[in-house]
C-alpha positions in Angstrom: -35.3 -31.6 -95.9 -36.3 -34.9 -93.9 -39.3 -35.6 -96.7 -36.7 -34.3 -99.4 -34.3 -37.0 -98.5 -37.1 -39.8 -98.3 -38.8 -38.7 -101.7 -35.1 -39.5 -103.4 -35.0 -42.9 -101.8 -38.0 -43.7 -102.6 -38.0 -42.8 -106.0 -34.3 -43.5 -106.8 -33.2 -46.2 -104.2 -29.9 -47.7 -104.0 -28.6 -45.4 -107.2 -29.7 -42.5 -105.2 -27.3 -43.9 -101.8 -24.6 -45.1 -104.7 -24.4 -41.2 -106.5 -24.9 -39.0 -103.6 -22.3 -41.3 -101.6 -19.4 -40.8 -104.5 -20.1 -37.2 -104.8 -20.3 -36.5 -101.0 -16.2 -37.6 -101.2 -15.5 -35.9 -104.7 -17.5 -32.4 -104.3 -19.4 -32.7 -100.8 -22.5 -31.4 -100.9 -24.1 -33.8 -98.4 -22.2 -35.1 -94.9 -22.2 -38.7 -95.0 -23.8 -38.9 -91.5 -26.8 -37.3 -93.3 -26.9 -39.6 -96.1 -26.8 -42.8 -94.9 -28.6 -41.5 -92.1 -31.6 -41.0 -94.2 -30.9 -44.3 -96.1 -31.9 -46.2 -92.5 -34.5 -44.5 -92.0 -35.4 -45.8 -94.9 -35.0 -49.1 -94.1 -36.7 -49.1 -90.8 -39.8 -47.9 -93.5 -39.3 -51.0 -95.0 -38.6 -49.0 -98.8 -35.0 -50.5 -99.0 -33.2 -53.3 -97.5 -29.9 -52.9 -95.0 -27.9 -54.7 -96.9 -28.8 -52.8 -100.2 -28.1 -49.7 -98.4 -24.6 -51.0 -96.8 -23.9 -52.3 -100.7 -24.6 -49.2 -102.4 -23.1 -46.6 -100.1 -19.9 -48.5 -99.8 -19.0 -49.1 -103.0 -20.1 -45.4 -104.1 -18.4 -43.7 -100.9 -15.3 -45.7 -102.4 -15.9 -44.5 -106.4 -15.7 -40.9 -104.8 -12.4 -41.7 -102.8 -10.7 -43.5 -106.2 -11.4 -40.4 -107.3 -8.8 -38.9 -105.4 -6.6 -41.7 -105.6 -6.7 -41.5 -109.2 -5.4 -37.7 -109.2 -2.9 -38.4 -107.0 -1.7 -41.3 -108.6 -1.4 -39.7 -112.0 -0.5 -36.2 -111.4 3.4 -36.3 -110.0 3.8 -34.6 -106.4 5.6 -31.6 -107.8 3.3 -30.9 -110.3 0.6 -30.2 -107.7 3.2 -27.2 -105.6 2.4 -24.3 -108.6 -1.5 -25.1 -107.6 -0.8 -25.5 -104.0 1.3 -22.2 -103.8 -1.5 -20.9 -106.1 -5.1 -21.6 -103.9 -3.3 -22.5 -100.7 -6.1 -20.3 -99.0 -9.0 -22.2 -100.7 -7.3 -25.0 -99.7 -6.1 -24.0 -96.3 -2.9 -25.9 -96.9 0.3 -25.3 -98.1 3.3 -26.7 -99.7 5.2 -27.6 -96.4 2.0 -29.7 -95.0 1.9 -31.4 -98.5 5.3 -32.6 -98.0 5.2 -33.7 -94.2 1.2 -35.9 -95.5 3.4 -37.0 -97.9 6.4 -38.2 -95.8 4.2 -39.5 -92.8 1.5 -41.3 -95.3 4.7 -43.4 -96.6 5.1 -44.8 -93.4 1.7 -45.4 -92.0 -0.5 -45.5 -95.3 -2.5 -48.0 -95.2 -3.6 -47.6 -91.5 -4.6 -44.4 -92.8 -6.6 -45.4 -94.7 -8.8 -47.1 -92.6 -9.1 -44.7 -89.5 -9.8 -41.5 -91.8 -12.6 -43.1 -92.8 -14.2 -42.2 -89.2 -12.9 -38.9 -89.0 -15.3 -36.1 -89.5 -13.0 -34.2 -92.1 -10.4 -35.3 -94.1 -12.2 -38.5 -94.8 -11.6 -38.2 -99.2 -8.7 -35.8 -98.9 -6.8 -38.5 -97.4 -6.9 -40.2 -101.1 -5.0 -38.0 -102.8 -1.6 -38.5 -101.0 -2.3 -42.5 -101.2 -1.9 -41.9 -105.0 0.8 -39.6 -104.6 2.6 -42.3 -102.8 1.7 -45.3 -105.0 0.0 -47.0 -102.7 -0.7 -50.4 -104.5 -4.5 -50.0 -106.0 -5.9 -52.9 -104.3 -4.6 -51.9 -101.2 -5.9 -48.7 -101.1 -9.7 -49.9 -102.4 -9.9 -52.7 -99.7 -8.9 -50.3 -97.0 -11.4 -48.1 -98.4 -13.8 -50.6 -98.6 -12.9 -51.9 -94.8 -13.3 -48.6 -93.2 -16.2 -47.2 -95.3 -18.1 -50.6 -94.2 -17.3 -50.2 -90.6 -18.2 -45.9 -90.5 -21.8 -47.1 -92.8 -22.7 -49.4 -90.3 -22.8 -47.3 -87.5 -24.8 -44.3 -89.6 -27.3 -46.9 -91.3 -27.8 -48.3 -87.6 -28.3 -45.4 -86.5 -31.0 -44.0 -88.8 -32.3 -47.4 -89.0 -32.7 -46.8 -85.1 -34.1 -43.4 -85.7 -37.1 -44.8 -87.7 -38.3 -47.1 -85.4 -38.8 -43.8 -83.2 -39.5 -41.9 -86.4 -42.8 -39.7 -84.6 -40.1 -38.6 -82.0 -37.1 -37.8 -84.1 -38.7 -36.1 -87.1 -38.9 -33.3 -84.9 -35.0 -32.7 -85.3 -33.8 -35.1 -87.9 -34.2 -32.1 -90.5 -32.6 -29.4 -88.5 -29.8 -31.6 -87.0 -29.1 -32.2 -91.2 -29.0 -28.6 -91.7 -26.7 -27.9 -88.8 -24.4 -30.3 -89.9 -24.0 -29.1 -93.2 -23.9 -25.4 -92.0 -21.6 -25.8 -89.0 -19.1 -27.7 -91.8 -19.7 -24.8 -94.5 -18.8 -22.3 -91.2 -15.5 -24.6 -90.3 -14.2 -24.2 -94.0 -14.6 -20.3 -94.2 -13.3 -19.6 -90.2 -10.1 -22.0 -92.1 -10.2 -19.5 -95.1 -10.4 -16.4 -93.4 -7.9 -17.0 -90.5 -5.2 -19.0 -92.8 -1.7 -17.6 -92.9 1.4 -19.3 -95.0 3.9 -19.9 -92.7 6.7 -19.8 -95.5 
């Protein structure tokens, strides 16, 4: 997986940081921590440049959020209960939680905004109930922007680090990736398979 990672950057570069960055918050196939993990490694190899890197992943990681945004925004809050009430074990929510998001966003929106962005779930989900809310657009893309900068930082520093010591780490960069990804995947279907309404 390490070389898999490095082959796409090389190849595909700052596109390849921009896509995998949007779709990580729309669909995520990839953690974040792994992507622009790999994207300062990288770096350190001298193949892209940190601000590139910075650029690119926080302007995609922000594409995917607006995503979210967008569907929230256009899509009135009751019109999302029949779907809620519908796949409210897929989503391991339900209607009451919808409403409290909703209610407590209102008050504390923005701020939000910014501190999701470090949280290890709930990072793009958080978008929806902005849009729901009507958070002002440019509000919601500069808090985006502000707290997707801050999170990248650290995880480009960080692999930036990791190839400078690149002999040591390679060792477990791969397998830390796949534990990531599978300890997530395990989180989601422990959610699924426990989940109860409470209605």
């Amino acid at each position: 997986m390490t070389q898999w990672f490095l082959d796409g950057l090389e190849q595909w570069g700052y596109l390849a940081v921009f896509v995998w960055m949007a779709l990580e918050n729309i669909i995520p196939p990839i953690p974040s921590e792994v992507i622009m993990g790999f994207a300062g490694i990288a770096v350190a190899h001298g193949k892209l440049d940190f601000w590139g890197v910075m650029a690119a992943g926080t302007v995609g990681s922000t594409v995917g959020n607006y995503f979210w945004y967008w569907i929230g925004r256009y899509v009135p809050l009751q019109k999302l209960k029949p779907f809620v009430d519908r796949n409210g074990r897929w989503l391991t929510v339900e209607w009451s939680q919808v409403e409290k998001i909703d209610a407590f966003f209102f008050r504390h929106g923005q701020w939000l905004i910014f501190v999701m962005r470090f949280m290890p779930f709930g990072r793009s989900i958080i978008s929806l109930p902005a849009g729901i809310s009507n958070m002002p657009r440019w509000k919601f893309i500069v808090w985006t922007l502000a707290g997707t900068f801050v999170w990248n930082l650290f995880l480009t520093g960080a692999g930036y680090w990791l190839g400078h010591n690149f002999r040591e780490a390679e060792a477990w960069t791969g397998p830390a990736a796949v534990a990531i990804g599978g300890a997530i995947t395990v989180w989601y279907l422990y959610r699924v398979v426990t989940w109860k309404p409470r209605g």
